[in-house]
C-alpha positions as a Markdown table, in Angstrom:
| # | Residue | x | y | z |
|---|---|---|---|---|
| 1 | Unk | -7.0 | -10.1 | -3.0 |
| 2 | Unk | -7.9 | -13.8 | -4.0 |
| 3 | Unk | -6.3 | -16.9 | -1.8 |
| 4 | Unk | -6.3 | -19.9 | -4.1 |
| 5 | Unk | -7.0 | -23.2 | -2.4 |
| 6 | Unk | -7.6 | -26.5 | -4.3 |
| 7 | Unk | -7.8 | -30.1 | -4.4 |
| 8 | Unk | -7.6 | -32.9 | -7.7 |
| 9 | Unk | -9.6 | -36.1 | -7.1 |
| 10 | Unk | -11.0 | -39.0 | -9.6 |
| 11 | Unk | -9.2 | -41.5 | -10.9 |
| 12 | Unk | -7.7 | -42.6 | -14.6 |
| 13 | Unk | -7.1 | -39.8 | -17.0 |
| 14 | Unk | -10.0 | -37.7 | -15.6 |
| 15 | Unk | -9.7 | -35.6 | -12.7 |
| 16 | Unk | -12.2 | -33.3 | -11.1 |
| 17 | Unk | -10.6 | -30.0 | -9.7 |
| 18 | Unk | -12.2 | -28.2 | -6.6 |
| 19 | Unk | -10.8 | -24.8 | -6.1 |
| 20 | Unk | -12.2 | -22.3 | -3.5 |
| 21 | Unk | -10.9 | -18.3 | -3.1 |
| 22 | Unk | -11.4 | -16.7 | -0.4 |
| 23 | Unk | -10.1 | -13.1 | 0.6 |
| 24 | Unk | -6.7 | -13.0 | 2.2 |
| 25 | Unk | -7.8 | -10.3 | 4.3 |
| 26 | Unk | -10.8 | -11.0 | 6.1 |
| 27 | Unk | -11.3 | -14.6 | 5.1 |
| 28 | Unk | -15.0 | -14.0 | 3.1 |
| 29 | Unk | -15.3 | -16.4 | -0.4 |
| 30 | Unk | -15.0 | -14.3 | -3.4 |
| 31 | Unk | -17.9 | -15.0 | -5.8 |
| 32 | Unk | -18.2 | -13.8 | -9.2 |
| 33 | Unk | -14.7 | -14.9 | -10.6 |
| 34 | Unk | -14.2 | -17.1 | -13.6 |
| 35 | Unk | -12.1 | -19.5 | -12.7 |
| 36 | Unk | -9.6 | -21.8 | -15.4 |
| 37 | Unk | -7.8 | -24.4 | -14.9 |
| 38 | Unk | -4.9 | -25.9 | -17.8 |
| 39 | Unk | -2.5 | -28.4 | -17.4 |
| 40 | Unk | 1.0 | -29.2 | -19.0 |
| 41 | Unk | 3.8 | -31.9 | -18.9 |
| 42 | Unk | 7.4 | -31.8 | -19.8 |
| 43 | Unk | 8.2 | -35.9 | -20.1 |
| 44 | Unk | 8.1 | -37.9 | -22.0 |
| 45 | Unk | 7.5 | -34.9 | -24.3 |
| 46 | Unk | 5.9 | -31.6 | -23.7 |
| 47 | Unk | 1.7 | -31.3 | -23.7 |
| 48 | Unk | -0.6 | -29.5 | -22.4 |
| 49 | Unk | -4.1 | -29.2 | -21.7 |
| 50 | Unk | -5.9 | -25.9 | -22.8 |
| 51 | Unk | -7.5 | -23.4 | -20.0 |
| 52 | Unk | -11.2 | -24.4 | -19.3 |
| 53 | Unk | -13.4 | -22.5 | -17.2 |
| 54 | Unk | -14.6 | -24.3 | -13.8 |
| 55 | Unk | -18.1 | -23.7 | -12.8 |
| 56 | Unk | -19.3 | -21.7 | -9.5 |
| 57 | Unk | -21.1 | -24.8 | -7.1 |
| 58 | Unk | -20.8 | -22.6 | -3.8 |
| 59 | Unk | -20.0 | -19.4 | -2.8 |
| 60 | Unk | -16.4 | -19.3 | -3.6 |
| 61 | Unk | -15.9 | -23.2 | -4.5 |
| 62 | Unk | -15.3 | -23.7 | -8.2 |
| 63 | Unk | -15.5 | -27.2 | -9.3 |
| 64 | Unk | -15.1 | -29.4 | -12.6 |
| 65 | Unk | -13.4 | -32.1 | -14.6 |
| 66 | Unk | -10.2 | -31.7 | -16.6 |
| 67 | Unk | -9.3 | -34.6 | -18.8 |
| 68 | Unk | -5.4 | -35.4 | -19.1 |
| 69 | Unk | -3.6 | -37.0 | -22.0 |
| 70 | Unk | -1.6 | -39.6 | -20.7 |
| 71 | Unk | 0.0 | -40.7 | -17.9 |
| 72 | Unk | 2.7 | -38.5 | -16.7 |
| 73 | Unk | 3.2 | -36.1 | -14.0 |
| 74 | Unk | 0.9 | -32.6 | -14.6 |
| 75 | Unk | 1.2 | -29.3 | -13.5 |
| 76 | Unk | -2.4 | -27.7 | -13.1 |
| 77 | Unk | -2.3 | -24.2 | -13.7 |
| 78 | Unk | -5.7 | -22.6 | -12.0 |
| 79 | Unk | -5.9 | -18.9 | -13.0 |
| 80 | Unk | -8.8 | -16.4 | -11.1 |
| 81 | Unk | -9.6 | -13.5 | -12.9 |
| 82 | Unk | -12.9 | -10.8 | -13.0 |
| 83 | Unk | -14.3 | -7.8 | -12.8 |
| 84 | Unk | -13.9 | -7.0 | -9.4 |
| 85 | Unk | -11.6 | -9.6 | -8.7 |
| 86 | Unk | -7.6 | -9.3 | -8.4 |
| 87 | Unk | -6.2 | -11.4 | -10.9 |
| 88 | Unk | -3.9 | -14.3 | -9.7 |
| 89 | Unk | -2.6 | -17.4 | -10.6 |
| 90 | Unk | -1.4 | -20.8 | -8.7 |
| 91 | Unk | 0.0 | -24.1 | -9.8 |
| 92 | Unk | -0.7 | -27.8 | -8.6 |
| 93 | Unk | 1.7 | -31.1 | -9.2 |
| 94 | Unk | -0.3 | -34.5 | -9.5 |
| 95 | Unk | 0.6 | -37.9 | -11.0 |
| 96 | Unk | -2.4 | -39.1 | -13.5 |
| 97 | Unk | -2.0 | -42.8 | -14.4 |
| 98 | Unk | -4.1 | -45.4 | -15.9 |
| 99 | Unk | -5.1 | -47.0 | -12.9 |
| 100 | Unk | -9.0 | -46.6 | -11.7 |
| 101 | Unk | -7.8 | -46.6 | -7.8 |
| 102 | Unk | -9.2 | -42.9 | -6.9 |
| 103 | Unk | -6.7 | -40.4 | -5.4 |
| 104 | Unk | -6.7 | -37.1 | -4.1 |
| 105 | Unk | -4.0 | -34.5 | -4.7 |
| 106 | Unk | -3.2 | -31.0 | -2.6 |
| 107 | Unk | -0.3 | -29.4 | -2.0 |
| 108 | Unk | 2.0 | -31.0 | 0.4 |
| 109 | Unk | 1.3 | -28.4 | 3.2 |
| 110 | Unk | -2.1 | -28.3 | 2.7 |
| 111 | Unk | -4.9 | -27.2 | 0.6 |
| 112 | Unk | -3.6 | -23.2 | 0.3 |
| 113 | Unk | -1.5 | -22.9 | -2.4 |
| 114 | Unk | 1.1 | -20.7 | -3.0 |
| 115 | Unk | -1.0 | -17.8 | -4.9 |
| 116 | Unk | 1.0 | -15.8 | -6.9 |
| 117 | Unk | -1.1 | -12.3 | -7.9 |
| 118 | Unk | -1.1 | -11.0 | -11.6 |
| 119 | Unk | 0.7 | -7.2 | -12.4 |
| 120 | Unk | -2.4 | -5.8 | -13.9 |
| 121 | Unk | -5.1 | -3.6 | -13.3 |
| 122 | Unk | -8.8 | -4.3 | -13.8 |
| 123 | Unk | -11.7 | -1.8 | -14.3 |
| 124 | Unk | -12.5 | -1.6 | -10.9 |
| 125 | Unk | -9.6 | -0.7 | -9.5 |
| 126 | Unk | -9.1 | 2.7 | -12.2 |
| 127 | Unk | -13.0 | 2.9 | -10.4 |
| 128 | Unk | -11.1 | 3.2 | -7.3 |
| 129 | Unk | -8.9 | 5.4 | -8.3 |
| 130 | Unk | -10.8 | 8.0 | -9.8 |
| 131 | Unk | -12.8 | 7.8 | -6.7 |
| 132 | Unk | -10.0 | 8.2 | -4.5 |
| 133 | Unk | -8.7 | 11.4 | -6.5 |
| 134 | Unk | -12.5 | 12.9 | -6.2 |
| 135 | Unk | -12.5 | 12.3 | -2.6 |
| 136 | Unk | -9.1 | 14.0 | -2.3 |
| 137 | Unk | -10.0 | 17.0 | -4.5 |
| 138 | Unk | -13.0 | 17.7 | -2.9 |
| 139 | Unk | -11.4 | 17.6 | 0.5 |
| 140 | Unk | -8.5 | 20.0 | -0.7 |
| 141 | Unk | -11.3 | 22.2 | -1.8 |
| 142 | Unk | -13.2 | 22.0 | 1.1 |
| 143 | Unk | -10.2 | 23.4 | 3.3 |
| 144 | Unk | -9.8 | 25.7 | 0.9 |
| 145 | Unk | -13.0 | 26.7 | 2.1 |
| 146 | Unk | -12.4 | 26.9 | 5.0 |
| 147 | Unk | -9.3 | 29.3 | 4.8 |
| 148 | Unk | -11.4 | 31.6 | 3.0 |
| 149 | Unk | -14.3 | 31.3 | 5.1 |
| 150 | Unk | -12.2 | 32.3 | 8.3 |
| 151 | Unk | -10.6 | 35.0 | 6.2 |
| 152 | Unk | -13.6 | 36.5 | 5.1 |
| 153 | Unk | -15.3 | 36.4 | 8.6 |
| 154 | Unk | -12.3 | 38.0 | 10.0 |
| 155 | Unk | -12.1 | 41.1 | 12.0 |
| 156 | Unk | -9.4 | 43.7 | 11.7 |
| 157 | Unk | -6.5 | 43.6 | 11.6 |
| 158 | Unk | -7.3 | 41.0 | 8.9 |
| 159 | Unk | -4.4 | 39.9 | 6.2 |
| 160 | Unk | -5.8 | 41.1 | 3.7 |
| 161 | Unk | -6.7 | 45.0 | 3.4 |
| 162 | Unk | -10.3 | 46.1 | 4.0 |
| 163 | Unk | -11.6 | 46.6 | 0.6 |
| 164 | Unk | -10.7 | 43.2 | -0.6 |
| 165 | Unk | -11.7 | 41.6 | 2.6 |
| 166 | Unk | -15.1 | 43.0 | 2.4 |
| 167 | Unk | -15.6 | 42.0 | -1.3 |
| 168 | Unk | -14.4 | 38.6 | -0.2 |
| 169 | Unk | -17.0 | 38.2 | 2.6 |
| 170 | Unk | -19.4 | 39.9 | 0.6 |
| 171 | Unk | -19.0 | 37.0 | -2.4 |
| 172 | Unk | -18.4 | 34.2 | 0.6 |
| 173 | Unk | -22.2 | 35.0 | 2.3 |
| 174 | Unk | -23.6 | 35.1 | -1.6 |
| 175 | Unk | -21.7 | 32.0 | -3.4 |
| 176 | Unk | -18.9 | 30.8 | -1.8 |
| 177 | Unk | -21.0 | 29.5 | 1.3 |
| 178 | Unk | -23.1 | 27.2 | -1.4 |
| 179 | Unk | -20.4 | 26.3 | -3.0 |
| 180 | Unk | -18.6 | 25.4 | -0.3 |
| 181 | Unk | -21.3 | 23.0 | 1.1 |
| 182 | Unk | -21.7 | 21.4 | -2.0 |
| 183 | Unk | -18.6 | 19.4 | -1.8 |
| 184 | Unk | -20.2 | 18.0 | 1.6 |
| 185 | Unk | -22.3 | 15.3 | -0.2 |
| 186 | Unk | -19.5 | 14.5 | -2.9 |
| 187 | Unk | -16.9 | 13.9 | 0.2 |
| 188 | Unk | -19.3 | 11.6 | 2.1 |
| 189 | Unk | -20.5 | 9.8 | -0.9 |
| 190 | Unk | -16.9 | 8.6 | -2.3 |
| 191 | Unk | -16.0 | 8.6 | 1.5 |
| 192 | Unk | -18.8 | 5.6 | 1.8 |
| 193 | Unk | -17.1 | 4.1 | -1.7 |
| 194 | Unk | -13.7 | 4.3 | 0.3 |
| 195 | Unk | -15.2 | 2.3 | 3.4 |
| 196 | Unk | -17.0 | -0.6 | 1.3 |
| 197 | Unk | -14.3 | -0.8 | -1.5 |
| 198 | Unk | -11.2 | 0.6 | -0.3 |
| 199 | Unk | -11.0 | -0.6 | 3.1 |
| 200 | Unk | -8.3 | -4.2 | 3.8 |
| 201 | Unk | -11.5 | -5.7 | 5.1 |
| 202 | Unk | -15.3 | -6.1 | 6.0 |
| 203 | Unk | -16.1 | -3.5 | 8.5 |
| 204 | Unk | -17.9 | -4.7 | 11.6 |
| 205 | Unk | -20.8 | -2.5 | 12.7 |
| 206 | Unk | -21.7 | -4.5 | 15.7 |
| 207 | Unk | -19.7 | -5.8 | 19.0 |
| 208 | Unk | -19.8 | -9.0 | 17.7 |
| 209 | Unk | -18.2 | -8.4 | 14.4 |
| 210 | Unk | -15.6 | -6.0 | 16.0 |
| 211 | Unk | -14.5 | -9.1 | 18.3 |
| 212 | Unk | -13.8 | -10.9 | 15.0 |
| 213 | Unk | -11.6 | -8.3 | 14.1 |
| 214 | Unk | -8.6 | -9.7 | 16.5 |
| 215 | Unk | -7.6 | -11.9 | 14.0 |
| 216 | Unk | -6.9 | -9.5 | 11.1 |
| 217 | Unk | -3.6 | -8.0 | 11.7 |
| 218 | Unk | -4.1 | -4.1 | 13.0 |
| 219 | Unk | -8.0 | -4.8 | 12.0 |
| 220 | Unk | -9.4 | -3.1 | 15.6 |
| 221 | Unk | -6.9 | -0.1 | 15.6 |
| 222 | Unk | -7.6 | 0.4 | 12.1 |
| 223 | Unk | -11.6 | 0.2 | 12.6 |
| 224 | Unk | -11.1 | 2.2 | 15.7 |
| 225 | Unk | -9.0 | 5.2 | 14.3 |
| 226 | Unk | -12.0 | 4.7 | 11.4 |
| 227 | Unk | -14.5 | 5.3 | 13.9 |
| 228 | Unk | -13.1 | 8.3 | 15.1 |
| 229 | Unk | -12.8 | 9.6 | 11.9 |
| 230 | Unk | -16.2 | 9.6 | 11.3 |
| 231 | Unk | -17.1 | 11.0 | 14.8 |
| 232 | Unk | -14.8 | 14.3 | 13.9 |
| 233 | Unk | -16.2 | 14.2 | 10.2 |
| 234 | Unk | -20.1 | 14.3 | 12.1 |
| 235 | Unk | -18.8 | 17.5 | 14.3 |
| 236 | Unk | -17.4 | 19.3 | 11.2 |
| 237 | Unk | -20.6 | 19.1 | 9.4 |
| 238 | Unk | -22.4 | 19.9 | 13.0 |
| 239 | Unk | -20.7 | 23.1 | 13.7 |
| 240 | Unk | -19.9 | 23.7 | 10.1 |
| 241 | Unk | -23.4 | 23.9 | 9.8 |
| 242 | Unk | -24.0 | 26.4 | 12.9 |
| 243 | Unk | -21.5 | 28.5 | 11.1 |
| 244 | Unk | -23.1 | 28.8 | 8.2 |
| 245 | Unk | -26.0 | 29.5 | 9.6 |
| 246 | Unk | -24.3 | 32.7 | 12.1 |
| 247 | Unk | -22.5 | 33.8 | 8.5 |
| 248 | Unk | -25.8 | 34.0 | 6.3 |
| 249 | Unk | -27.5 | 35.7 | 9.1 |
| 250 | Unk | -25.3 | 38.2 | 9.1 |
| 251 | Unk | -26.0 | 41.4 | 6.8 |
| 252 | Unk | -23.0 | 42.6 | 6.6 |
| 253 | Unk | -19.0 | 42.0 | 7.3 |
| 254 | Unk | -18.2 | 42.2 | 10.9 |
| 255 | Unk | -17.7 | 45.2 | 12.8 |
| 256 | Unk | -13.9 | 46.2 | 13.2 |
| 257 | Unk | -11.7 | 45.7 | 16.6 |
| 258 | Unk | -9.2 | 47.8 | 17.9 |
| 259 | Unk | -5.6 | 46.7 | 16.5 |
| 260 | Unk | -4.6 | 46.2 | 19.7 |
| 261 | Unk | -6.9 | 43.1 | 20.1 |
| 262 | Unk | -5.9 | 39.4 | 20.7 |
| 263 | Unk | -5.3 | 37.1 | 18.2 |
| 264 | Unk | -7.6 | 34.8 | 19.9 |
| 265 | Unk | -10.2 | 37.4 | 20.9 |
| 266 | Unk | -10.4 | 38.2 | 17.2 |
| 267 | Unk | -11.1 | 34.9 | 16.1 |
| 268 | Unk | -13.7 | 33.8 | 18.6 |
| 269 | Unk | -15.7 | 37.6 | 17.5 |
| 270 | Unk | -15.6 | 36.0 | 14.2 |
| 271 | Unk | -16.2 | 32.5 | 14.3 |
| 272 | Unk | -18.1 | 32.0 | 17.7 |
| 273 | Unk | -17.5 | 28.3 | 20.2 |
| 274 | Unk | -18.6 | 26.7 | 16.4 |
| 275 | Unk | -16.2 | 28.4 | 14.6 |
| 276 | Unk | -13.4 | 27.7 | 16.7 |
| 277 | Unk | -14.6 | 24.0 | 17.1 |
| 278 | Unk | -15.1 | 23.3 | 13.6 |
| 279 | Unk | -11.5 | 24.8 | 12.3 |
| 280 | Unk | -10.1 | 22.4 | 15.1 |
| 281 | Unk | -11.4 | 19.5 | 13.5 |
| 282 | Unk | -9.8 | 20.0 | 10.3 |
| 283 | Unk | -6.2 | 19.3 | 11.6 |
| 284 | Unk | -7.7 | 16.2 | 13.6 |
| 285 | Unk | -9.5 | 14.9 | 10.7 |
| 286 | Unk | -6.2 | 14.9 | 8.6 |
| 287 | Unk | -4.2 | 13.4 | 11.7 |
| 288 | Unk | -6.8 | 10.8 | 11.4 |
| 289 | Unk | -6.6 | 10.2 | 7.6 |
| 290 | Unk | -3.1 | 10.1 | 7.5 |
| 291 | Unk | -2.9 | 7.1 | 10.4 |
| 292 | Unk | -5.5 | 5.2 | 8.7 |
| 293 | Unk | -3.5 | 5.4 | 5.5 |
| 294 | Unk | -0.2 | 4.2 | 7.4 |
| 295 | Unk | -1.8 | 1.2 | 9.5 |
| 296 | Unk | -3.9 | 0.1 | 6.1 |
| 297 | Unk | -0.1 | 0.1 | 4.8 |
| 298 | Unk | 0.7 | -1.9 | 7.9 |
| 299 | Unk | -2.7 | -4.3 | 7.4 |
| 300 | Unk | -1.3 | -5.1 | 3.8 |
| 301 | Unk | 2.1 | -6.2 | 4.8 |
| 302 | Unk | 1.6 | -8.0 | 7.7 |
| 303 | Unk | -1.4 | -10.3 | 5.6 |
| 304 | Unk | 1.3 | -10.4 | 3.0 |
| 305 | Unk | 3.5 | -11.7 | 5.6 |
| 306 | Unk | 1.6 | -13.8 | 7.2 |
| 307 | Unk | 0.7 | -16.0 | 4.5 |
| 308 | Unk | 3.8 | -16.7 | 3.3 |
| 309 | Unk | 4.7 | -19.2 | 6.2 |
């Protein structure tokens, strides 16, 4: 999300405009925008100026001339739009005269202007979305797989009656297993899009860039309930893996308990310290999705917030 900043210098009827985005979020220049700046008056009549496009001269500074028509007072209108970028809009007051005495022009409470942020949607963002929808899909279907995978390696007395069960294990050691590792590589690949392109800000890999991180609102808890994210996404594939290994090996559906067995017993024949370990890190990797989702919320509004005073 673009933060417009700009200043009008020169003198006479020609004025050079230097405007430079950066992200409201983690402060980085946005490059790759195409910039415009217009201009329009109201007296002694109405005029305007038409939109022209400001080159790049530095990452994230945009910088040319715009000529004006007489003197009056103008109000710049600089517009940032792209392909990745969010589109958004701000407006600047200055007095053009004939005088050759240079001036310089900002806002009156500094060189951030008010930015005001364009209701539509560019490419990238449907991008996003169909990634996000992916990433949720897959994930649904992997605990899908899950449920059938614990199902299928259960012992009696199983919910399901014996037949079915076995034809369901059966079908689980054959296909299912594949098929349910497939979707391992699809959820870490848009999982990685999510991080880069989906995350409020740049994430910091080292100490240093995590100390950085205190002035982005909720940016260490965020990176830290991240973090552990990924650590219970590594065990899942880790014992997932052992799992899957213990279930091919097996030639045949486990060997039936007496009904009188414990829940718990049950499970652990079936699953093994893995098993049990990977099914807890289902519930824990949704605990952990669903805060990042809320404090990201949190991220957002406070930024919003924040540069509004």
């Amino acid at each position: 999300m673009p933060q417009i900043s700009a200043v009008v210098a020169g003198a006479g009827l020609t004025r050079t405009v230097s405007v430079r985005l950066t992200d409201v979020e983690d402060g980085d220049p946005i490059e790759g925008a195409t910039v415009t700046v217009g201009a329009s008056m109201t007296l002694p009549h109405p005029m305007s100026v038409s939109p022209e496009p400001l080159p790049a001269t530095a990452p994230g500074v945009y910088e040319g001339q715009i000529g004006l028509l007489m003197p009056s007072v103008w109000t710049l209108r600089i517009s940032v739009t792209g392909k990745d970028v969010v589109p958004a809009s701000a407006t600047l007051r200055t007095k053009a005269t004939f005088s050759s005495t240079g001036s310089t022009t900002t806002e009156p409470s500094g060189s951030v202007l008010p930015t005001r942020i364009e209701a539509t949607l560019v490419r990238s963002d449907y991008v996003t979305m169909a990634v996000l929808w992916i990433h949720g899909l897959a994930s649904m279907a992997w605990i899908l797989g899950v449920i059938v995978m614990a199902v299928a390696l259960a012992t009696d007395p199983s919910p399901l009656a014996g037949g079915i069960r076995l034809r369901l294990s059966r079908w689980y050691r054959r296909i299912g297993a594949g098929l349910h590792w497939a979707l391992v590589p699809v959820i870490v690949a848009t999982g990685i899009y999510n991080t880069q392109r989906v995350t409020p800000f740049t994430i910091a890999w080292t100490p240093g860039g995590f100390g950085r991180l205190s002035d982005i609102p909720y940016g260490r808890l965020y990176e830290a309930i991240l973090f552990v994210k990924l650590a219970l996404f590594a065990a899942l594939l880790v014992t997932g893996t052992l799992l899957l290994r213990r279930t091919l090996r097996a030639g045949r559906a486990p060997a039936a308990e007496s009904a009188r067995a414990s829940a718990l017993r049950m499970l652990w024949s079936a699953l093994g310290l893995e098993g049990v370990v990977y099914l807890a890190t289902v519930p824990l990797i949704l605990a952990a999705a669903m805060a990042l989702r809320y404090v990201h919320i949190l991220s957002h509004v406070a930024v919003v917030l924040g540069s509004g005073r």
